[in-house]
NUPABA-77071 format. One record per residue (C-alpha): residue in one letter; x, y, z. Coordinates in steps of 0.2 Angstrom, whole numbers, padded with zeros to 4 digits, always signed. Last residue first. Layout:
<pts>
AXYZ...
</pts>
This chain:
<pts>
X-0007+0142+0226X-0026+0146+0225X-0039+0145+0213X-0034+0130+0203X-0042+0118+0217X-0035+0104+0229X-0016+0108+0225X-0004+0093+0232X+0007+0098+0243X+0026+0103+0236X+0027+0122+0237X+0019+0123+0255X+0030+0108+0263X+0045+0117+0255X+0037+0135+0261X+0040+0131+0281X+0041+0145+0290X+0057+0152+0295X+0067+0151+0312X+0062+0131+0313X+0078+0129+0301X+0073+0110+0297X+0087+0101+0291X+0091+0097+0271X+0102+0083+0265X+0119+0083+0258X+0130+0068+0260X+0147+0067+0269X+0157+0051+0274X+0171+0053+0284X+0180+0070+0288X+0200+0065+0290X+0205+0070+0274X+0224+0072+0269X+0223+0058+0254X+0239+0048+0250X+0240+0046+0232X+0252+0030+0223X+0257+0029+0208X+0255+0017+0192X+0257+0018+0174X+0249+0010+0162X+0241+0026+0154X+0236+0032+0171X+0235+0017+0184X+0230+0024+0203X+0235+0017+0220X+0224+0024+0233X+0228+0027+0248X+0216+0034+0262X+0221+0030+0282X+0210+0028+0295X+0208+0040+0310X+0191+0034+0315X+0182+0049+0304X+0193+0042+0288X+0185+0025+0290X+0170+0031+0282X+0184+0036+0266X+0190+0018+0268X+0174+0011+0268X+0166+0023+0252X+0183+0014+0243X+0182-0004+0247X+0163-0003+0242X+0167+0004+0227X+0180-0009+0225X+0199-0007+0224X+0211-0021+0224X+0218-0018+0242X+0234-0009+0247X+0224+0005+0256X+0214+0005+0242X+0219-0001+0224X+0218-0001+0204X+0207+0015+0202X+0208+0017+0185X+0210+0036+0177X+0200+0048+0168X+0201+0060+0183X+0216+0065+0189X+0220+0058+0205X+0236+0073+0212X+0234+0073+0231X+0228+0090+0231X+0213+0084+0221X+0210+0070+0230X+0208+0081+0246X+0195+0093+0237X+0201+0112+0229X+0196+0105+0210X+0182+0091+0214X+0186+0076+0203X+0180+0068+0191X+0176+0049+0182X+0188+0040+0191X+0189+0023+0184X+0183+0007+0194X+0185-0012+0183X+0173-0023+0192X+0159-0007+0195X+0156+0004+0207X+0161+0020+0194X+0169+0033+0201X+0166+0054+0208X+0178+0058+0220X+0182+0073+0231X+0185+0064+0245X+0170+0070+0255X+0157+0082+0245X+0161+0070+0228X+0158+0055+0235X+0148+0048+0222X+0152+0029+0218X+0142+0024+0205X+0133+0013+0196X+0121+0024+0187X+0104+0015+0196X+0115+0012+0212X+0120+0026+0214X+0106+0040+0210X+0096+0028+0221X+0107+0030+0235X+0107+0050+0232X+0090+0049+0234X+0087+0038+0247X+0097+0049+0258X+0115+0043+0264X+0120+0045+0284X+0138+0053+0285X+0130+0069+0287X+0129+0087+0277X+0120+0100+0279X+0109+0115+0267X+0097+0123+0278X+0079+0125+0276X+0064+0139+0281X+0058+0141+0261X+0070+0156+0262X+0086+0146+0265X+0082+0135+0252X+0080+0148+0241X+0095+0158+0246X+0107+0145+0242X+0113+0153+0225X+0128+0141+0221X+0143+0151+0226X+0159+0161+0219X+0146+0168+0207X+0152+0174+0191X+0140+0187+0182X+0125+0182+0170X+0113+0170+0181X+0112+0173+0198X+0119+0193+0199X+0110+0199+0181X+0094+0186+0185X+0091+0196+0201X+0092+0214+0194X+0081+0211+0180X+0070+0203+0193X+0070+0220+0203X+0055+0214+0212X+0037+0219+0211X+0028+0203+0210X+0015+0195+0200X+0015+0208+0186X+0032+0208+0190X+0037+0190+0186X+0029+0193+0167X+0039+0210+0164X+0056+0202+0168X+0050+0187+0155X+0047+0196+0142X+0064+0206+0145X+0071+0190+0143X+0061+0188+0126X+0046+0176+0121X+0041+0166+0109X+0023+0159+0107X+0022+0143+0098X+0008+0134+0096X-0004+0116+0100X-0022+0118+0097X-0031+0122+0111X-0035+0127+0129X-0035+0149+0133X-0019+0158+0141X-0008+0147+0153X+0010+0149+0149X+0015+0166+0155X-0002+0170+0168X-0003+0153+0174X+0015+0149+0178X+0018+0165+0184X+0003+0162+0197X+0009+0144+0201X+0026+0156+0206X+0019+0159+0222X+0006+0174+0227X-0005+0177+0243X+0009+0170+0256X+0016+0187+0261X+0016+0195+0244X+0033+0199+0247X+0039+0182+0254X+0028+0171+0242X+0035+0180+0227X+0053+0178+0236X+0049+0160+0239X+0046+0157+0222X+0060+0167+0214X+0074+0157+0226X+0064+0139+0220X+0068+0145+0203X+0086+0148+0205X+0090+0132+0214X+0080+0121+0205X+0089+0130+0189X+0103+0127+0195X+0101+0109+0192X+0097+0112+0174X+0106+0126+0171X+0121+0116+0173X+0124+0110+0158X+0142+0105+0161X+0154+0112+0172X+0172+0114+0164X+0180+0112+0184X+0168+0099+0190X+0168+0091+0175X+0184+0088+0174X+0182+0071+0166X+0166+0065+0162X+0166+0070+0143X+0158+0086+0135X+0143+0082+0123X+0128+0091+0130X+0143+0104+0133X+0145+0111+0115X+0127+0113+0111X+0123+0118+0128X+0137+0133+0125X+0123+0148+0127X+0117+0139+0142X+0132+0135+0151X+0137+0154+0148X+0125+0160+0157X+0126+0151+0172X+0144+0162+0174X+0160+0153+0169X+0176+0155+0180X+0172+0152+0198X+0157+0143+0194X+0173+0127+0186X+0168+0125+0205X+0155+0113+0202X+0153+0104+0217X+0142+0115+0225X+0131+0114+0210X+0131+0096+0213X+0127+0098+0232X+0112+0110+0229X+0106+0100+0213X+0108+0084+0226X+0099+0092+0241X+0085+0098+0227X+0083+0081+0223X+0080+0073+0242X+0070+0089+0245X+0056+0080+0234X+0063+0063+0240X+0058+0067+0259X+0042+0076+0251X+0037+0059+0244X+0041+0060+0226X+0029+0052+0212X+0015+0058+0224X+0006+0069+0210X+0014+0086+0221X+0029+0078+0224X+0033+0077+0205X+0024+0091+0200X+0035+0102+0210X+0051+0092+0203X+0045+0096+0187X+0043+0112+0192X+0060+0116+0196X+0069+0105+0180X+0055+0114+0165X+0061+0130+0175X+0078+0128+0171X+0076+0119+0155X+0068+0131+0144X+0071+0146+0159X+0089+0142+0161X+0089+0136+0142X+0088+0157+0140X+0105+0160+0129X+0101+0143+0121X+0101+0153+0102X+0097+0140+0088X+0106+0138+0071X+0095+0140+0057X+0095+0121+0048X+0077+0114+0055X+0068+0130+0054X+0055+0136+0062X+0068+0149+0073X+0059+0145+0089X+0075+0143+0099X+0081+0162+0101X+0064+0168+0102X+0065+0158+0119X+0048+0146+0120X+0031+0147+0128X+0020+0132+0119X+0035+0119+0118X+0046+0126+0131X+0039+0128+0146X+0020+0123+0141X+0022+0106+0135X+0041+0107+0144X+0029+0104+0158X+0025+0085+0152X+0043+0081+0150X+0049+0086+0167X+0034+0077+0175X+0037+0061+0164X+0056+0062+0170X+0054+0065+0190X+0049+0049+0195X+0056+0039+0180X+0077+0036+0180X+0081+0037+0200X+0066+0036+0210X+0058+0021+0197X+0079+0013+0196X+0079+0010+0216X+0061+0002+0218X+0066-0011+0202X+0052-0016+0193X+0044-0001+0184X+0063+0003+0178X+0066-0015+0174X+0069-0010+0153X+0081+0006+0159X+0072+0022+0153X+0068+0031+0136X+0055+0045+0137X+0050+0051+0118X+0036+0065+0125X+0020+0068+0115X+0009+0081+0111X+0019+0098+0109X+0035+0088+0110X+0049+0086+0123X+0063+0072+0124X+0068+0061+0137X+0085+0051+0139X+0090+0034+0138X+0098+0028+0124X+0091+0012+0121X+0096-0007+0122X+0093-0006+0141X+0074-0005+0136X+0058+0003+0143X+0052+0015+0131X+0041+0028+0138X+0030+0039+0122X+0018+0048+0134X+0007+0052+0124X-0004+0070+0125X-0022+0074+0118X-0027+0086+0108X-0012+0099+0113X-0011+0118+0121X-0017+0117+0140X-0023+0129+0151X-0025+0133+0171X-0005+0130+0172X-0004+0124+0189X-0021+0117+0190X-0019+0107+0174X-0002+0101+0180X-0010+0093+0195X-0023+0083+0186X-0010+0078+0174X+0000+0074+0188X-0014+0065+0201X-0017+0053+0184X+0001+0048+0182X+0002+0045+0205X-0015+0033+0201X-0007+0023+0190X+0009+0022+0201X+0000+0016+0214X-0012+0003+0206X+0004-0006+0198X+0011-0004+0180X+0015-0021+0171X+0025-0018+0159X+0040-0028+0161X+0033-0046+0160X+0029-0042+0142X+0045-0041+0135X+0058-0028+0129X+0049-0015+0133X+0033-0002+0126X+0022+0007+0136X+0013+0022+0130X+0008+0032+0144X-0010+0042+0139X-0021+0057+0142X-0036+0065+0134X-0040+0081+0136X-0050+0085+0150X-0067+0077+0157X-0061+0062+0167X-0047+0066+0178X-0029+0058+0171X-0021+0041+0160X-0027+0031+0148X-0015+0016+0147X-0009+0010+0133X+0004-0007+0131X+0017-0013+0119X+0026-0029+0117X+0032-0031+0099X+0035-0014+0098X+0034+0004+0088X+0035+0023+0097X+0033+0036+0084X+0038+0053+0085X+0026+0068+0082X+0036+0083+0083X+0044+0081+0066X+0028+0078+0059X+0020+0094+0065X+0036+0103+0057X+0034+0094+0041X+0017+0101+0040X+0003+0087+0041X-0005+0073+0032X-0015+0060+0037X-0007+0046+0044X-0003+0031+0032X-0002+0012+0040X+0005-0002+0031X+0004-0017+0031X-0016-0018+0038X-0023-0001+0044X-0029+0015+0038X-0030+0035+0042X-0021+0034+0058X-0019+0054+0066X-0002+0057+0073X+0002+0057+0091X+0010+0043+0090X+0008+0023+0097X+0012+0008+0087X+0011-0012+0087X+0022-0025+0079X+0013-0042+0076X+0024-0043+0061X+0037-0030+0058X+0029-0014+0054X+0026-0003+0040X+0023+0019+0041X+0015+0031+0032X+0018+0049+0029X+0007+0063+0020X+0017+0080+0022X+0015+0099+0020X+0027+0111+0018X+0021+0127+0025X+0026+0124+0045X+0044+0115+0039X+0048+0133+0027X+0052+0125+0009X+0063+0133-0001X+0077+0120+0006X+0067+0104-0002X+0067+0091+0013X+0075+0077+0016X+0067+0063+0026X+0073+0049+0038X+0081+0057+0055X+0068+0070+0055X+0055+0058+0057X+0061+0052+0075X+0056+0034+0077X+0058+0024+0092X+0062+0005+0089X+0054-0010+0098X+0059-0030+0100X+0074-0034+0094X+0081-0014+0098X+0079+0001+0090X+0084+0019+0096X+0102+0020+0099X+0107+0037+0100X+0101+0050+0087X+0088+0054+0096X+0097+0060+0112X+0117+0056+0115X+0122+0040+0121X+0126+0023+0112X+0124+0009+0123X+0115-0001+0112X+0122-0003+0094X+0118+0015+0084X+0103+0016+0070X+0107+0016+0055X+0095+0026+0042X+0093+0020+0027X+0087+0033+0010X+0077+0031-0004X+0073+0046-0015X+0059+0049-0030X+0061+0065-0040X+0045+0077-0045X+0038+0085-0061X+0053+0080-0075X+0051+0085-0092X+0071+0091-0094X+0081+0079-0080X+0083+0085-0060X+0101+0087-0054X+0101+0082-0036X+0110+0095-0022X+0111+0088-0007X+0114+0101+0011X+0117+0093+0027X+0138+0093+0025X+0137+0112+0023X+0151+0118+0013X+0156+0104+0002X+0137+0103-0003X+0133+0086-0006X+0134+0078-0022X+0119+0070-0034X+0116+0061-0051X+0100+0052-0055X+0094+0036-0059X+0082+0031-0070X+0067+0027-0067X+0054+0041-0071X+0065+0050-0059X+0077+0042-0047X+0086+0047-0031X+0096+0034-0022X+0105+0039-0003X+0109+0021+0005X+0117+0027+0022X+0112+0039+0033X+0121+0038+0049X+0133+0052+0047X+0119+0064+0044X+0113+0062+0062X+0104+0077+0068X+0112+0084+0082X+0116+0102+0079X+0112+0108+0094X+0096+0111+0106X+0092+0094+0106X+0073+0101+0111X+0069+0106+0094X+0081+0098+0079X+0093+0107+0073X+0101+0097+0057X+0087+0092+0049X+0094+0085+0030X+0092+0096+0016X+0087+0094-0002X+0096+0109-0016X+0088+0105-0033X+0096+0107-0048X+0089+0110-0065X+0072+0104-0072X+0058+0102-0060X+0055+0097-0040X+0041+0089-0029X+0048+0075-0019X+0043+0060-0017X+0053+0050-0003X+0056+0034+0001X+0064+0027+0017X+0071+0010+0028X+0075+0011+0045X+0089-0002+0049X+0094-0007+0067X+0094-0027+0063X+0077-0026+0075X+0072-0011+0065X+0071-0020+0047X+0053-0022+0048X+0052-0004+0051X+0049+0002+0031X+0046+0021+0031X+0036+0029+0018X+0036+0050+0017X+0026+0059+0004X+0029+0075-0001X+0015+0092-0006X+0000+0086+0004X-0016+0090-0001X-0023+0105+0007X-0027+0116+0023X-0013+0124+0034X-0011+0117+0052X-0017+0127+0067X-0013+0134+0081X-0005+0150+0079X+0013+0142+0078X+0004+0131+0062X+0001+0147+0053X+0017+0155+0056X+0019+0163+0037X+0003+0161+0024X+0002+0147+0016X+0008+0146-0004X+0003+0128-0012X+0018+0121-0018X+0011+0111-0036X+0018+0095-0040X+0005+0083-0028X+0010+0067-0025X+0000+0052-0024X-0006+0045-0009X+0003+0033+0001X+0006+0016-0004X+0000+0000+0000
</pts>
């Protein structure tokens, strides 16, 4: 079956439509036909028609892609590349200059070209967002992007689309596109390449939905797909904790700006896992015993779904100018991902207590651990938060080692910080009548509907903040987020009546972090971060901390402790040991040479947790209760 025929003459729709809510009228312009049943080997199959006439034509491949926020798309898997008219074969060469751009030449009398193309999808274990390892024996996610060219006088909101898709047998599939017919193939009715692009697919041999929220709003689903059957089954609890945060996030927000919503979760250790943001969907990759093992749900799913979900609003819907180019090859501007993602982090964590995916325990659990890390991150001294976001594309791919000292994309983290600082203000200055639920609804609320883009500017979002409040939020962003802060902004925690500490006794939080990674995190004692596995490198280390002023450099192995083959184990005892007056040598191989580090540290085991400060009122238990109505905060 194939999808319907091509139509040769661009229709002109006006600019933006599809960011104003809906999608242009028409026939489709290209179709799209992707083959799966090759998944399991790691193979997408592609064919293209694609409108074109005499002379060259100049095809691009997506190279930004929304949410990535950097080049990611992954030309240097495509493999395959045919284009044909009338049959015969036609002659092509990339663009020396831009490694995206194809330039076919196009034969006297012709009205369209065909193309095929294969896409390889990485082995398991290769990281990175969609273009990491997305198929396995038994499930593939599909990202359209990653198998389609598109004509480059096309704008992705005007360029309109009719896709269809074939499975492996006894395959299933979820999306948020619209079906249009079954059997072999399936075809979805067609839509701008942009709504395409944010409309993944999640395909399997073993996959489950599950309607999920209130009665009465839009409707709501968690796609399940795994490995094997015995790995989907979702409890009573956790059901109850999906419906309790869409209801939750409706009352936050008082809008929404989808027809429905999917959560895409793939459950598979043959995946990259990661989560990924789109107006109707989220493409939510987790370890395959996630719904199984206590450890890996707190870990790897309690807070992902509710981070996904608000980026609906916080980043799909509400969006940086700089990111909503509408244009896959433009390059994008992250200079505000500490509102994109910032925010998203701080209220997904909200959310997250709020539906009971986080007890309040676990709830300050997390934001002891972004406190800690950004502690940890001295390389503060140097680069301003700023600066973290404007290089994302850069640091999303930064190695392990000195991390501490480049810092990573640390807006994230931070951004639990920094926007749990501008709730508790709000709540402080308006003496408990307003909280940052009334941002919330005022910047991404507005009236239910069609999904759509409204950009927004810094200054945007100084003037939104002080309709709620009248605080110099110019001000507060230039000291927290543009200059160089010696220190992690703390005031937050301290407003909302808390105190950073630090203990020998671990919190479930940062055990799970462990033991769901695999490491060994002692980063606020020793000064080490290390894997707990048979063969234990250093991953980091803190500049200014013991094992830094004992010379381990990271990227290392960990051959001994205290003249023992080194264990993660042996190593958080020796450390724990240090408070008794034990000693800490570690014997390190670097490039198959070996030296010995004696350790001046004598403080134990340290984790950070928060304690009461009964001084202050307690915000922490305000912000993280469940709303009862979407009147008050």
């Amino acid at each position: 079956m194939h999808s319907a025929a091509i139509v040769l003459v661009l229709l002109c729709w006006p600019a933006g439509l599809l960011a104003q809510g809906g999608a242009p009228p028409g026939p489709a312009q290209m179709s799209l036909d992707v083959d799966l049943r090759e998944a399991p080997r790691r193979i997408f199959h592609s064919h293209m028609r694609i409108p074109a006439r005499q002379g060259q034509l100049a095809l691009r491949y997506p190279k930004w892609i929304p949410g990535e926020h950097g080049p990611n798309g992954p030309i240097g898997d495509v493999a395959g590349l045919v284009f044909t008219a009338s049959g015969k074969r036609l002659p092509w060469h990339r663009d020396p200059d831009d490694m995206f751009r194809i330039l076919v030449e196009v034969p006297q009398g012709a009205s369209g070209i065909e193309a095929q193309l294969d896409l390889i999808s990485p082995p398991p274990e290769t990281r990175g967002f969609s273009g990491g390892a997305s198929a396995s024996a038994h499930l593939a996610v599909l990202s359209w992007n990653q198998v389609l060219l598109q004509p480059e006088d096309a704008a992705p909101a005007q360029l309109r689309v009719s896709a269809s898709l074939r499975l492996p047998a006894r395959w299933k599939f979820a999306t948020p596109l619209r079906a249009q017919g079954g059997g072999d193939t399936t075809s979805f009715a067609p839509v701008s390449l942009e709504e395409l692009v944010d409309s993944p697919v999640l395909a399997g041999e073993f996959l489950h939905e599950i309607p999920i929220g209130p009665q009465g709003s839009a409707p709501h689903f968690v796609e399940l797909a795994g490995e094997s059957e015995d790995l989907l089954h979702v409890d009573p609890q956790l059901k109850s904790q999906w419906d309790a945060l869409v209801a939750q996030a409706q009352m936050l927000f008082g809008a929404h700006h989808y027809r429905s919503y999917r959560f895409l979760l793939t459950l598979s250790d043959d995946v990259a896992h990661f989560g990924l943001e789109h107006h109707e969907s989220s493409d939510d990759r987790v370890p395959e015993r996630v719904l199984l093992d206590p450890d890996l749900r707190l870990s790897r799913l309690a807070g992902l779904l509710p981070h996904e979900f608000t980026h609906s609003w916080n980043g799909k819907f509400r969006r940086p100018r700089g990111l909503a180019t509408g244009d896959f090859q433009k390059p994008m501007r992250g200079d505000l991902l500490w509102v994109y993602e910032g925010l998203t982090n701080y209220l997904g964590n909200v959310l997250a207590a709020r539906s009971g995916l986080f007890t309040a325990e676990q709830a300050r659990g997390a934001l002891a651990f972004s406190a800690d890390m950004m502690w940890a991150h001295r390389g503060r001294s140097w680069r301003p938060l700023a600066d973290t976001a404007i290089a994302a594309q850069v640091l999303y791919g930064a190695r392990d080692d000195w991390d501490s000292w480049r810092r990573d994309v640390d807006f994230y983290l931070e951004g639990d910080l920094l926007w749990l600082e501008a709730d508790t203000m709000i709540r402080e200055a308006s003496k408990g009548a307003r909280s940052l639920d009334d941002f919330c609804r005022r910047f991404h609320g507005g009236q239910s509907g069609m999904p759509a883009v409204e950009p927004y500017t810094l200054d945007d979002l100084v003037a939104a903040l002080s309709q709620v409040a009248q605080l110099d939020w110019a001000g507060f962003f230039q000291k927290r987020v543009f200059d160089v802060a010696a220190d992690p902004p703390f005031g937050g925690i301290e407003r909302a009546g808390w105190k950073l500490a630090y203990t020998p006794d671990e919190p479930d939080f940062h055990k799970s972090y462990e033991k769901a990674r695999k490491l060994v995190d002692l980063k606020a004692s020793a000064g080490i971060v290390a894997t707990d596995e048979e063969r234990v490198l250093v991953l980091d280390v803190v500049p200014g901390s013991p094992a830094d002023k004992a010379g381990v450099a990271p990227g290392t192995r960990l051959a001994a402790v205290n003249g023992r083959k080194a264990t993660g184990d042996r190593l958080r005892t020796a450390v724990a040991e240090t408070a008794r007056g034990g000693k800490l040598e570690l014997l390190i191989e670097n490039a198959e040479t070996y030296s010995t580090h004696v350790l001046e540290y004598k403080g134990g085991l340290r984790y950070a947790r928060l304690e009461r400060d009964g001084a202050r009122p307690d915000l922490l238990a305000r912000i993280f209760a469940a709303r009862a109505d979407a009147a008050r905060p």
